[in-house]
N, C-alpha and C positions, 0 to 999 in steps of 0.2 A: 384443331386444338386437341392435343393428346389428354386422353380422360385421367382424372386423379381420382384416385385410390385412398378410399379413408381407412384407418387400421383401428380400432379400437384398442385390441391388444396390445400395440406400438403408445399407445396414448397412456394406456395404465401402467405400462412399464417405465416410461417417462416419468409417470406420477409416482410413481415408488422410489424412483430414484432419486428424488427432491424437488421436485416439480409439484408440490401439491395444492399451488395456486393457480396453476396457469388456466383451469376451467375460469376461473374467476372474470377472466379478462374479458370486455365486451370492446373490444377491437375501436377503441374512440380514434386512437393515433398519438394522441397527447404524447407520449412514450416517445414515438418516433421525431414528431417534432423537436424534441427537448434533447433528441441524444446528440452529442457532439460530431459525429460523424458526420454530422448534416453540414457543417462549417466547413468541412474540406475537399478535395475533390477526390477524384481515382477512384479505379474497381470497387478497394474495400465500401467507400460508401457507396458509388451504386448499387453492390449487390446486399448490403445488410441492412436489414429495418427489423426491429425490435420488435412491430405490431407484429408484423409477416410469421416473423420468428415461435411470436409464442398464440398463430393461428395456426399454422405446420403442427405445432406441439400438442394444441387441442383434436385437433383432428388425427394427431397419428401420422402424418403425412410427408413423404420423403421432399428434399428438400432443406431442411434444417440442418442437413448432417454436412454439408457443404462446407470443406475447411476455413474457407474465406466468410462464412456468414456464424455459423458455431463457434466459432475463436475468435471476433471479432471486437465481443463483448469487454470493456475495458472497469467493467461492475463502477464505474464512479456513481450510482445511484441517482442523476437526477430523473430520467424517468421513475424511479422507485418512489422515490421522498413525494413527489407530484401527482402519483396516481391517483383518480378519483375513487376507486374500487379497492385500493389497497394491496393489488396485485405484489406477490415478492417476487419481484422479475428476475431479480439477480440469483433466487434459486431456482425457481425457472430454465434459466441458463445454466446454472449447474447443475440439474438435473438431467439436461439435453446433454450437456457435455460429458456426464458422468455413463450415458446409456450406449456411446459411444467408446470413451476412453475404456472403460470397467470392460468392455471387449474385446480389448487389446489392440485399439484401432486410433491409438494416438498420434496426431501429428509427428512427422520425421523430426519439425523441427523440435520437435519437444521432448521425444524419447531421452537424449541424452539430458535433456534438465530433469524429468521425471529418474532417470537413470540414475542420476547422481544423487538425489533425495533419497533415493532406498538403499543404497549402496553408503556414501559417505555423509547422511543424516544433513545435507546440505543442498540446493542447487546449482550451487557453480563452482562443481568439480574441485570444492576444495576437501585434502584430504583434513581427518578430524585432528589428526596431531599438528597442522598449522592453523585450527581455530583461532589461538590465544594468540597469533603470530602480530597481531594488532597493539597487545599490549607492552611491547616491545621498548624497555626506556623509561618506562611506566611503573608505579608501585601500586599494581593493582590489588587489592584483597581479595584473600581468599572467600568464598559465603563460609559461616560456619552458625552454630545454635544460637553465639548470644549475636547477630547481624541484624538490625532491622529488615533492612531493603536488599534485594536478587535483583542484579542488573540483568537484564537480558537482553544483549546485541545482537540484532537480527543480522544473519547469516551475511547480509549484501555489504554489510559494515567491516563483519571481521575477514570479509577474503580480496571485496574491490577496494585496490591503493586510494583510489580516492573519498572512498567512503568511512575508511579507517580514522579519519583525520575528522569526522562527526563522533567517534565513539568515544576517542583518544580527548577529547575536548567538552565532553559531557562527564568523565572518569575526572578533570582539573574542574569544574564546576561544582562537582558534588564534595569530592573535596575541600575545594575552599571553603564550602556552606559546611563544611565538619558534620557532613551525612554516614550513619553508616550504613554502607553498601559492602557486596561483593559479588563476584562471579562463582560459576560452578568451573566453567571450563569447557573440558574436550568430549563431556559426556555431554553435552545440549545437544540438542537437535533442531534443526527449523522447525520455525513452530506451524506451518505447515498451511497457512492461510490461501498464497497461492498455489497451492499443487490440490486446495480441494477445489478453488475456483477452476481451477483447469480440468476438473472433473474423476481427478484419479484419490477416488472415496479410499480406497484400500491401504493408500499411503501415507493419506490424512490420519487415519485411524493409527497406524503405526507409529506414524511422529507423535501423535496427538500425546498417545499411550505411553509411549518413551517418556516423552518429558514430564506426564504428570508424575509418573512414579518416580524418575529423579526428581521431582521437585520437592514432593509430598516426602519422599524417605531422609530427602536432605533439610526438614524443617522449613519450607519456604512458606512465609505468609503475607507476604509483600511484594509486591514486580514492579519494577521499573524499567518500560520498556524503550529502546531509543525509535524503533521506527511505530507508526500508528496502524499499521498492518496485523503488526503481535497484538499490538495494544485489542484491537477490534477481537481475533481469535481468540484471546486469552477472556477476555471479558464477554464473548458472546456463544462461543461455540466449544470451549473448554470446558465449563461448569458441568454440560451434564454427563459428561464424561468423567467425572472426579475430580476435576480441575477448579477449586475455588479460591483463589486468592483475593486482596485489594490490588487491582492494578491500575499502574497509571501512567502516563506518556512523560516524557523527563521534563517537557515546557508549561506542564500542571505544576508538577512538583514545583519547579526554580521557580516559578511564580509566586506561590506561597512563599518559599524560604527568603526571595526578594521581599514580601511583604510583612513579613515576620522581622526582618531585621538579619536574618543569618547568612545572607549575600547582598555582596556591593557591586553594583555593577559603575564601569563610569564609561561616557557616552564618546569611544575611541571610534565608531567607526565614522567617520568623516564625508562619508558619500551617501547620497539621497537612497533609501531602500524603496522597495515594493513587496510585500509577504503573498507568496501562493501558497494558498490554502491546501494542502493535500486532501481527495476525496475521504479517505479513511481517518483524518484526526476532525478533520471539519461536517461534511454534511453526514458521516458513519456514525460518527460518537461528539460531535456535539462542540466541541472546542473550537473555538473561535479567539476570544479574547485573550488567553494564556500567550499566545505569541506575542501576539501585538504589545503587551502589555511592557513581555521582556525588548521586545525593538526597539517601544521606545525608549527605553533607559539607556539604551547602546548605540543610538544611532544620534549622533552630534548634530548633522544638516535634517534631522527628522525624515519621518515614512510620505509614501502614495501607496492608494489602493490603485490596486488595476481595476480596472472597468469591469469585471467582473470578479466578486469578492464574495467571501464568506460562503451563503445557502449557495448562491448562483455562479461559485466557482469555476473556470473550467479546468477539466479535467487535462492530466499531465501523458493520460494514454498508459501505464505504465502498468495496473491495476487489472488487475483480472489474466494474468500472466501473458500481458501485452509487452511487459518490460523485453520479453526475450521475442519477440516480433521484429521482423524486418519489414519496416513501412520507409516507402521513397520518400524524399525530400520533397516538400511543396504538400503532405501530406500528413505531417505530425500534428497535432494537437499542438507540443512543445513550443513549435514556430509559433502560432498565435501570440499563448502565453510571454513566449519574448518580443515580438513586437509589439504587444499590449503597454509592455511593461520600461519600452524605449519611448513609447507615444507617452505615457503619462511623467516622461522624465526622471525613469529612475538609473541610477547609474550600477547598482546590484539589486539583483532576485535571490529572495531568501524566501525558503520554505525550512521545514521540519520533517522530511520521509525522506528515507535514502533512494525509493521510486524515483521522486517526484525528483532527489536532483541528479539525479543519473538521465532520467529524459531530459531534464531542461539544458542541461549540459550539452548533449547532442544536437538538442536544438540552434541551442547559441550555436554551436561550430556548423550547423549545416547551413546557417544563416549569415558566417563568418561578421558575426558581430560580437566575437568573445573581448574586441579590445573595447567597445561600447559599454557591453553591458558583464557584470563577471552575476556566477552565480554561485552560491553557498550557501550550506547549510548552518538556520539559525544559529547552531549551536559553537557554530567559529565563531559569528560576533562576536556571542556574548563572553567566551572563552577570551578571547583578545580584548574585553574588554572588563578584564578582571583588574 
């Protein structure tokens, strides 16, 4: 057996970098049991364990920097929410990943998503003059002084065709409820949640920076955001940067405005639903009910939970800059999720994050069960169901 090498130095630099729990951890496993990885097969879960990860980390110890074990992490927080010690694993992780990245030692596959965030204030190589290209057909408002509400459509919305059609249907909802909203436009930036998960601190800070001060010189005191991604950075890792808004996820808001009286929804969607919980609106920040509430107004044959719901969600894989990962088929999260959601009868999968349906998407087609099961984002029911 070849001898290891403890670093202390390697250990406090970790710590510096965001890692300032991981002494904490007394290696129970709990962690590792819990992580989803465990549910599927292939290399990545043989070679990554959570405990392993943040005992490498305590000790300084080479081994963690291993693309397939560093990157692997998908931040859905149940090991975190479950810890007995309180350990914050998922910065943990980003502090591993950051002592790495901040190096200039980024994964190939990621240079160019990192590339494109400091370059075009986005990840997926869109340029900024087609940000708005989504609202196309659309009478969308400008934000201006007397606006209440600043929409903020995360980056995956305004560049992926099919995620367009979440943004474009949340813009007819708020409308109908005679909300006043607007957008800024082609000065946003990604608000930068996953590119600090991926460990690149230096670009986080720059988007972070960007957008506060457009937000703050443009009078914004209100966000509403469509994916619970933003939602999560704006409300947790914004603030002490300058960033203090009220923000909220748009399936908060419509819930309210349903319950107020200022939207009708009537129950057009005609086929049995199932709602996955997205890691980031559900066990990150606490929403649970706000979907459901709107499904069922929308949903004519009524909802099913999947077998794993709400706290005990599974994860979509998409989260912790997993979305831009190449994982084999027979080895998604995704897949579960959809056969879960065929076992308990439902004929569509609806979530609320544009992650979550971008993986579930590829799921279904790598399981060629798209004519079974469809999947969409809540906010087309309800849209269709105006």
């Amino acid at each position: 057996m070849e001898p290891k090498y403890v670093s202390a130095e390697m250990r406090d630099y970790i710590v510096s970098m965001g890692a300032e729990t991981v002494n904490w951890c007394m290696q129970c496993g709990l962690c590792t049991n819990l992580c989803p990885w465990r549910l599927v097969p292939g290399e990545t879960s043989e070679k990554f364990n959570i405990r392993h990860m943040q005992r490498l980390g305590q000790m300084g110890m080479e081994g963690f920097e291993d693309e397939t074990v560093l990157f692997a992490c998908s931040t859905c927080g149940m090991c975190q929410t479950n810890c007995p010690r309180g350990v914050k694993i998922i910065d943990n992780v980003r502090g591993m990943r950051a002592s790495i990245v901040g190096a200039g030692m980024a994964p190939a596959n990621l240079r160019p998503i990192l590339g494109s965030a400091h370059a075009n204030g986005n990840p997926w190589s869109g340029p900024r003059e087609k940000r708005t290209a989504w609202q196309e057909g659309l009478d969308v408002p400008a934000f201006g002084p007397d606006t209440e509400y600043f929409l903020f459509v995360c980056c995956h919305s305004c560049y992926d065709p099919r995620s367009t059609k979440a943004a474009r249907s949340i813009v007819k909802l708020l409308q109908a409820a005679g909300v006043s909203f607007g957008v800024i436009g082609q000065e946003e930036s990604c608000c930068g949640e996953s590119m600090r998960k991926l460990g690149d601190e230096e670009l986080f800070q720059k988007l972070a920076q960007s957008n506060i001060e457009l937000f703050n010189n443009k009078g914004v005191k209100k966000i509403i955001t469509t994916s619970p991604h933003c939602l999560w950075t704006f409300t947790n890792e914004y603030p002490e940067l300058g960033g203090e808004w009220e923000v909220i996820h748009y399936t908060e808001l419509l819930n309210r405005l349903v319950e107020e009286g200022k939207l009708s929804l009537n129950a057009a969607q005609g086929k049995k639903v199932a709602f996955h919980d997205p890691c980031y609106l559900g066990r990150h920040s606490g929403i649970y009910d706000a979907p459901r509430a709107l499904l069922e107004k929308a949903a004519q044959d009524g909802t099913v939970e999947l077998s794993r719901n709400r706290e005990a969600s599974l994860c979509c894989a998409g989260g912790g800059g997993r979305i831009w990962a190449e994982v084999p088929m027979g080895e998604r999260f995704g897949e579960l999720r959809v056969t879960d959601a065929l076992e308990q009868g439902a004929q569509v999968l609806a979530t609320a994050c544009p992650y979550c349906m971008n993986m579930l998407i590829d799921a279904c087609n790598s399981l060629d069960k798209q004519e079974e099961l469809e999947v969409v984002e809540l906010s087309e029911i309800l849209a269709a169901s105006l």
